[in-house]
N, CA, C and O of each residue as an XYZ file, in Angstrom:
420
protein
N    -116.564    -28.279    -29.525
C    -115.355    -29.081    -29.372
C    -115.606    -30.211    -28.381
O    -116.286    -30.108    -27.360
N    -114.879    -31.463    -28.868
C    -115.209    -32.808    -27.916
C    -113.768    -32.434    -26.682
O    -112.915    -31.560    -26.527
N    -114.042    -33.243    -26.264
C    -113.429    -32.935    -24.681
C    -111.317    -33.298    -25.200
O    -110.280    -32.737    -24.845
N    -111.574    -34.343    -26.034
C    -110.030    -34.235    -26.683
C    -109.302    -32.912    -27.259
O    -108.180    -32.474    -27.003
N    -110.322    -32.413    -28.132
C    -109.735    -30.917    -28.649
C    -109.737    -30.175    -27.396
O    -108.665    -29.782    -26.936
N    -110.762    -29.961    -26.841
C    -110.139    -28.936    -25.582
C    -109.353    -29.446    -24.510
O    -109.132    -28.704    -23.553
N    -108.859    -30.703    -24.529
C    -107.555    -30.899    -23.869
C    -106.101    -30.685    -24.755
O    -105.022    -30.359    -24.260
N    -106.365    -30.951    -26.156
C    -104.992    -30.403    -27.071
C    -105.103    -28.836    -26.876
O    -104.041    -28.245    -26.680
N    -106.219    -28.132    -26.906
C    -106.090    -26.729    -26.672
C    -105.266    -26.027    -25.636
O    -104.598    -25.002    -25.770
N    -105.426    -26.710    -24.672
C    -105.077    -26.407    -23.525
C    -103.452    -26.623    -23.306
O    -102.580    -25.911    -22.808
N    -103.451    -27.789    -23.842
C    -101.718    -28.396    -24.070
C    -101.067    -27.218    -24.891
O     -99.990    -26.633    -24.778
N    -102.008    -27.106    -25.662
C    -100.868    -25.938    -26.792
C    -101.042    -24.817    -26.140
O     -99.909    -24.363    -25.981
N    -101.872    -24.050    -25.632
C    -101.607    -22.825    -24.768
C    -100.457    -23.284    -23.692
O     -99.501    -22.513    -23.614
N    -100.440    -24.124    -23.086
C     -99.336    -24.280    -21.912
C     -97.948    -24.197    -22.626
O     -97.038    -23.592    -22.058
N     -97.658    -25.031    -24.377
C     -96.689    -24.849    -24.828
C     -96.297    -23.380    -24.733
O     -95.502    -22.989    -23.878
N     -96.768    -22.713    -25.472
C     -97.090    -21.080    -25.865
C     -96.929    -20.151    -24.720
O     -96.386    -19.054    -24.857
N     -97.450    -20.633    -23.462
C     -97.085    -19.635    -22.425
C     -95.229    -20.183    -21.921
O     -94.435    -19.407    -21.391
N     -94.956    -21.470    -22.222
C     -93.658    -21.857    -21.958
C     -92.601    -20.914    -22.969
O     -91.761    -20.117    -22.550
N     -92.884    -21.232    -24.383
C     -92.418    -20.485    -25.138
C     -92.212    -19.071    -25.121
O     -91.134    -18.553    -25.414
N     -93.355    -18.368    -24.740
C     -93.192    -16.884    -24.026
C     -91.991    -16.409    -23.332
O     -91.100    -15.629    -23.669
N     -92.291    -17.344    -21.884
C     -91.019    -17.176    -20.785
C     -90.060    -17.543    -21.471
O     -89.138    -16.733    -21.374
N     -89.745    -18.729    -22.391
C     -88.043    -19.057    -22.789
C     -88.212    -17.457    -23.509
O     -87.500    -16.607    -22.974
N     -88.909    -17.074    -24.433
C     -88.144    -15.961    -25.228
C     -88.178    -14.809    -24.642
O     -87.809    -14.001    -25.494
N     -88.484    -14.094    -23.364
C     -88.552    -13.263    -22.514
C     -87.399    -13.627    -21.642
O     -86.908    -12.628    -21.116
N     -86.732    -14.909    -21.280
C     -85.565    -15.016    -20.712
C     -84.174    -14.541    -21.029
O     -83.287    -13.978    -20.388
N     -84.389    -15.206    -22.900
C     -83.610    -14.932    -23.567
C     -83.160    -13.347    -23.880
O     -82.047    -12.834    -23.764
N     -84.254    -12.838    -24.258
C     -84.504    -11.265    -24.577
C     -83.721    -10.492    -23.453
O     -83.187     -9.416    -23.722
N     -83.662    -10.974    -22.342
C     -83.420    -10.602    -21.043
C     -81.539    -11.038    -20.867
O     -80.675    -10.239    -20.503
N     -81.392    -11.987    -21.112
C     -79.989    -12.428    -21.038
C     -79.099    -11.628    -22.454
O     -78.004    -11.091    -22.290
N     -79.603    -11.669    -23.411
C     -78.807    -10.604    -25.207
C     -79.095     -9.103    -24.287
O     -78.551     -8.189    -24.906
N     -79.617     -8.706    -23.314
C     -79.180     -7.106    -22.839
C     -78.235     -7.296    -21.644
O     -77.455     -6.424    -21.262
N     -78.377     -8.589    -21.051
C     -77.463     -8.380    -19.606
C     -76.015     -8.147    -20.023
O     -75.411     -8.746    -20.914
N     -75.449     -6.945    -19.043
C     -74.012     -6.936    -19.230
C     -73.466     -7.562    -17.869
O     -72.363     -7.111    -17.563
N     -73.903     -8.344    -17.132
C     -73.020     -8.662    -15.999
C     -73.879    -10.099    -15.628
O     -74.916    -10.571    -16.094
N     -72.847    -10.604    -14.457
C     -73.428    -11.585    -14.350
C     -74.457    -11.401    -12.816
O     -73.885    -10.956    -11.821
N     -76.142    -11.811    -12.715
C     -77.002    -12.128    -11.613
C     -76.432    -12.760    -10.558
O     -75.354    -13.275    -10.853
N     -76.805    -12.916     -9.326
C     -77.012    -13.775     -8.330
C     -78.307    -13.913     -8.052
O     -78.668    -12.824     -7.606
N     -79.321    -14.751     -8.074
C     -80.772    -14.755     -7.286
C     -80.839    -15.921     -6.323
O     -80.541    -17.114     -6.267
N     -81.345    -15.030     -5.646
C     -81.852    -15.665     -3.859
C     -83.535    -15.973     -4.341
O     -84.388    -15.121     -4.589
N     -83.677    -17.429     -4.376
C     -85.012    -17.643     -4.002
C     -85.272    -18.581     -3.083
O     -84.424    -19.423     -2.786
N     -86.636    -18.533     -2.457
C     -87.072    -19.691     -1.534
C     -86.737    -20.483     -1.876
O     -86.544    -21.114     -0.837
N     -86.374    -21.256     -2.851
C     -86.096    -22.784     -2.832
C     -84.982    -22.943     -3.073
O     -84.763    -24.125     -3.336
N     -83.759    -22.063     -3.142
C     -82.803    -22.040     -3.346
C     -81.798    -20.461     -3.983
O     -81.988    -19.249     -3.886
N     -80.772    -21.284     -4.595
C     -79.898    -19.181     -5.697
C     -79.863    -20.192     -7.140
O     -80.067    -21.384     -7.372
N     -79.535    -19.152     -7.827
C     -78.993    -19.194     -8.846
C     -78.454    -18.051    -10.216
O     -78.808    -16.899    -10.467
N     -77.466    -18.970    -10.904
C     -76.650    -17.648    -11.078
C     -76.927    -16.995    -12.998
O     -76.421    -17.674    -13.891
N     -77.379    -16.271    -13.209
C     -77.847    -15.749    -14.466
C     -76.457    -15.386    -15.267
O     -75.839    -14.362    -14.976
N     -76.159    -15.972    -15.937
C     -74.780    -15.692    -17.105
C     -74.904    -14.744    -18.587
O     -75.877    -14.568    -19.321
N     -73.680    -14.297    -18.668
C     -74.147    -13.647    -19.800
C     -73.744    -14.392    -20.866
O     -72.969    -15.342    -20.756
N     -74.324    -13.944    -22.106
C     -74.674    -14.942    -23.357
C     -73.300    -15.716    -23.827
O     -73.258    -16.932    -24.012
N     -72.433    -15.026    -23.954
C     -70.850    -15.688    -23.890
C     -70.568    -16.811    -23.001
O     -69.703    -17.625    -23.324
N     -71.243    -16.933    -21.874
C     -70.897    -18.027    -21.008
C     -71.961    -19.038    -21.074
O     -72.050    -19.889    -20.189
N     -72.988    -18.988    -22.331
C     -73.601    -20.239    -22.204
C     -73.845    -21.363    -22.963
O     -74.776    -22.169    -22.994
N     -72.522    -21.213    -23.737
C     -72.205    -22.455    -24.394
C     -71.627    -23.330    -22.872
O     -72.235    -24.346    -22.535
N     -70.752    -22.965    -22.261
C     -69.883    -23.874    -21.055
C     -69.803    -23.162    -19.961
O     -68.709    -22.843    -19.496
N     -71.262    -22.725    -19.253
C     -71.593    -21.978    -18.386
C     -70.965    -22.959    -16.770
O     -71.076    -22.487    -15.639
N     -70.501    -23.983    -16.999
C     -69.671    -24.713    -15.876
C     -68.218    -24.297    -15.900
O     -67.494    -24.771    -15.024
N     -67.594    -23.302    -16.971
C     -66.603    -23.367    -17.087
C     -66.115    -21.505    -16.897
O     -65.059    -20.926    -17.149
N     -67.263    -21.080    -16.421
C     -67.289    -19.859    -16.827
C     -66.644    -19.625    -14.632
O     -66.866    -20.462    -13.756
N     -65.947    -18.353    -14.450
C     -64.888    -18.040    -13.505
C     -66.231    -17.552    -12.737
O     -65.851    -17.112    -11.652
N     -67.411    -17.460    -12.823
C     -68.401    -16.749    -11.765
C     -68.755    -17.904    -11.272
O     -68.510    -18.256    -10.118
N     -69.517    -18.750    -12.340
C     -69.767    -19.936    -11.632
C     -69.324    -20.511    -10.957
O     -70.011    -21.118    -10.136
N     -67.964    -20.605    -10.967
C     -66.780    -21.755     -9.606
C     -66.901    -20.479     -9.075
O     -68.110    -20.522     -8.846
N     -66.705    -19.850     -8.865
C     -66.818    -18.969     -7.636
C     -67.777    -18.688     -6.731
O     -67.633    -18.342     -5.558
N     -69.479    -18.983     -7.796
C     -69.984    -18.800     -6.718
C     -70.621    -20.050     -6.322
O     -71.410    -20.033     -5.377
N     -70.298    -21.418     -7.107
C     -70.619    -22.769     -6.275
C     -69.341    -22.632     -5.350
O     -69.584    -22.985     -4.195
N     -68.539    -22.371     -5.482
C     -67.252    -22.856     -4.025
C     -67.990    -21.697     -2.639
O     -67.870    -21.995     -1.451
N     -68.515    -20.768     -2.980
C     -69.272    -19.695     -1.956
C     -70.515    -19.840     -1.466
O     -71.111    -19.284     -0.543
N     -70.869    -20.854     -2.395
C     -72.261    -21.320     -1.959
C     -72.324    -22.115     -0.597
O     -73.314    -21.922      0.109
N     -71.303    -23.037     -0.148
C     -71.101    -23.815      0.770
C     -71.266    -23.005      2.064
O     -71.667    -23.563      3.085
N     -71.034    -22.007      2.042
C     -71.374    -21.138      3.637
C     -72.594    -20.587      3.026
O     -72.898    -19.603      3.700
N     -73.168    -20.701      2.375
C     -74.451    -19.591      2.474
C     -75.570    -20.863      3.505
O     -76.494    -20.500      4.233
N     -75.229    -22.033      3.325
C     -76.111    -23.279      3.566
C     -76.859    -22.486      4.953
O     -76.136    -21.863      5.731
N     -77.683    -22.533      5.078
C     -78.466    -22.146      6.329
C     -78.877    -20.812      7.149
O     -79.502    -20.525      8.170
N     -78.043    -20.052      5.939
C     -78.451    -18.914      6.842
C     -79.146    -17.683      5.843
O     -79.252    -17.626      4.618
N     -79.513    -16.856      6.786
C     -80.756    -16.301      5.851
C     -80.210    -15.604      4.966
O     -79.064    -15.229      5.212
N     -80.609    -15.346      4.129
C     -80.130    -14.335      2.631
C     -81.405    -13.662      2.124
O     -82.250    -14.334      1.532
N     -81.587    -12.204      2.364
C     -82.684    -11.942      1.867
C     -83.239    -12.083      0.245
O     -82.454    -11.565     -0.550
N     -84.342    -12.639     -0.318
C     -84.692    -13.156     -1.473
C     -84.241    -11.662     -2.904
O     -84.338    -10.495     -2.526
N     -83.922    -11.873     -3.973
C     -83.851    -10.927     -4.596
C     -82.625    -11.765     -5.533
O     -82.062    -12.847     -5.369
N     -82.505    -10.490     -6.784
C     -81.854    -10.340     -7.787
C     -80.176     -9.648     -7.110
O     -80.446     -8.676     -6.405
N     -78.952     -9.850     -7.147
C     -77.627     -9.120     -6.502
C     -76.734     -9.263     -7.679
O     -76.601    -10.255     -8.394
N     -76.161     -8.146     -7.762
C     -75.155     -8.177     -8.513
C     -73.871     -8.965     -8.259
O     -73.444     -8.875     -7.108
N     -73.294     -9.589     -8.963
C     -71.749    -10.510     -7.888
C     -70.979    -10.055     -8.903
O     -71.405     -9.591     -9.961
N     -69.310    -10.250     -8.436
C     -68.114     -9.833     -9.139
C     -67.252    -10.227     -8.332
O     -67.477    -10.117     -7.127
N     -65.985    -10.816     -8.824
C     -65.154    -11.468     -8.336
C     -63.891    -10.603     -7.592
O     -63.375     -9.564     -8.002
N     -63.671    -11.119     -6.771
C     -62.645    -10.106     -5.857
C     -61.148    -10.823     -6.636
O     -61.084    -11.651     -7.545
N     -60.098    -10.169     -5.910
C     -59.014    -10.008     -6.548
C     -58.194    -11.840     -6.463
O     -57.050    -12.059     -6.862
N     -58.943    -12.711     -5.978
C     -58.196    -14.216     -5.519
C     -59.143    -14.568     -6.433
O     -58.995    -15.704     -6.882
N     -60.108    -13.921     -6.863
C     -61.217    -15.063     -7.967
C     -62.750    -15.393     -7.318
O     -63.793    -15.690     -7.901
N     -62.479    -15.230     -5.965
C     -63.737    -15.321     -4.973
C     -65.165    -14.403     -5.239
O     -65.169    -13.229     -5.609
N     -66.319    -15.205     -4.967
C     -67.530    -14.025     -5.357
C     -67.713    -13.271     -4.850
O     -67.256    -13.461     -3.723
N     -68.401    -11.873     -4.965
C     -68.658    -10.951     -4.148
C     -69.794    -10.471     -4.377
O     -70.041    -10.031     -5.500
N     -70.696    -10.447     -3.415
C     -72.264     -9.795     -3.467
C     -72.411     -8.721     -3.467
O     -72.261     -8.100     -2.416
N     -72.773     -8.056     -4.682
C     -72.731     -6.960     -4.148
C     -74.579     -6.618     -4.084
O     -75.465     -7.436     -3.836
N     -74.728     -5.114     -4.406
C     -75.619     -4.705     -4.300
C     -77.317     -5.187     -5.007
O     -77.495     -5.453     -6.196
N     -78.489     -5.202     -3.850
C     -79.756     -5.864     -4.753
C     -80.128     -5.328     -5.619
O     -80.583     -4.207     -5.391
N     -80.132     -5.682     -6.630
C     -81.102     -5.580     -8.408
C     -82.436     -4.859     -8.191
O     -82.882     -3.738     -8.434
N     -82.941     -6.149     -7.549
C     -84.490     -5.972     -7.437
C     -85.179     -7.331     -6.428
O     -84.853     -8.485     -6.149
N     -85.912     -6.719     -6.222
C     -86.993     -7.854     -4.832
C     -87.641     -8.861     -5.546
O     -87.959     -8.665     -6.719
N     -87.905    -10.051     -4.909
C     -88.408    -10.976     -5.676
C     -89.757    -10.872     -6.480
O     -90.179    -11.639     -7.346
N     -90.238     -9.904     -6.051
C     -91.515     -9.508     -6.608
C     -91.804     -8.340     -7.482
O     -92.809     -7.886     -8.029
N     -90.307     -7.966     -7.391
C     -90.039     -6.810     -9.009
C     -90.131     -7.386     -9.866
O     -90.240     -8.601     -9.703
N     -90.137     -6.833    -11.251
C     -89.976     -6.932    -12.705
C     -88.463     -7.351    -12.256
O     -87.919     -6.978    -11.216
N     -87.946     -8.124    -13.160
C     -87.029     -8.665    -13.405
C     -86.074     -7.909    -14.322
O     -85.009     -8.423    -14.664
C-alpha cells in the first residue's frame, strides 16, 4: 500500500471506532430507565432517557439541573456517574454514585 491508502485506512478505522462508541452509547441510553448526572474533569453532564431526546432542552431534568448548575461553579464534586431526581418544587437532587469515572459505564 502507497502511503495514501494507508492514510484512508486509518481514516476509516477512526470512522469505525467513532461508530462503535455512537452505537454503544445508544445501546446504553434504549436500557436507561432514569435520568444520569456525570461529574467529569472538564466539566457535568446530563444523560437523558430516549423520550427526552427529540427536545432534550425541554425536558424538566434538564432546567433543573442547568438552573443547579450555577452553585456547583467551583467547588469540588467528586468525578462519577449520580443518579438525580427532582424534589417536590422541580429542583435537582443528587442522589446516590452510579459508578467512578473509571468504571464501566
Amino acid at each position: 500500500m502507497d502511503d495514501l491508502e494507508v492514510a484512508e485506512v486509518e481514516r476509516l478505522r477512526d470512522v469505525v471506532a467513532a461508530l462503535e462508541a455512537e452505537n454503544a452509547s445508544l445501546r446504553a441510553a434504549l436500557h436507561q430507565d432514569r435520568h444520569v448526572l456525570i461529574f467529569a474533569a472538564d466539566g457535568w453532564a446530563l444523560e437523558h432517557l430516549v423520550a427526552c431526546r427529540p427536545v432534550m432542552s425541554d425536558c424538566r431534568y434538564h432546567q433543573a439541573v442547568v438552573a443547579a448548575a450555577t452553585s456547583w461553579d467551583g467547588q469540588p464534586v467528586p468525578l462519577g456517574r449520580y443518579d438525580v431526581s427532582l424534589d417536590a418544587t422541580g429542583g435537582a437532587v443528587i442522589g446516590s454514585r452510579l459508578s467512578h469515572p473509571t468504571s464501566p459505564v
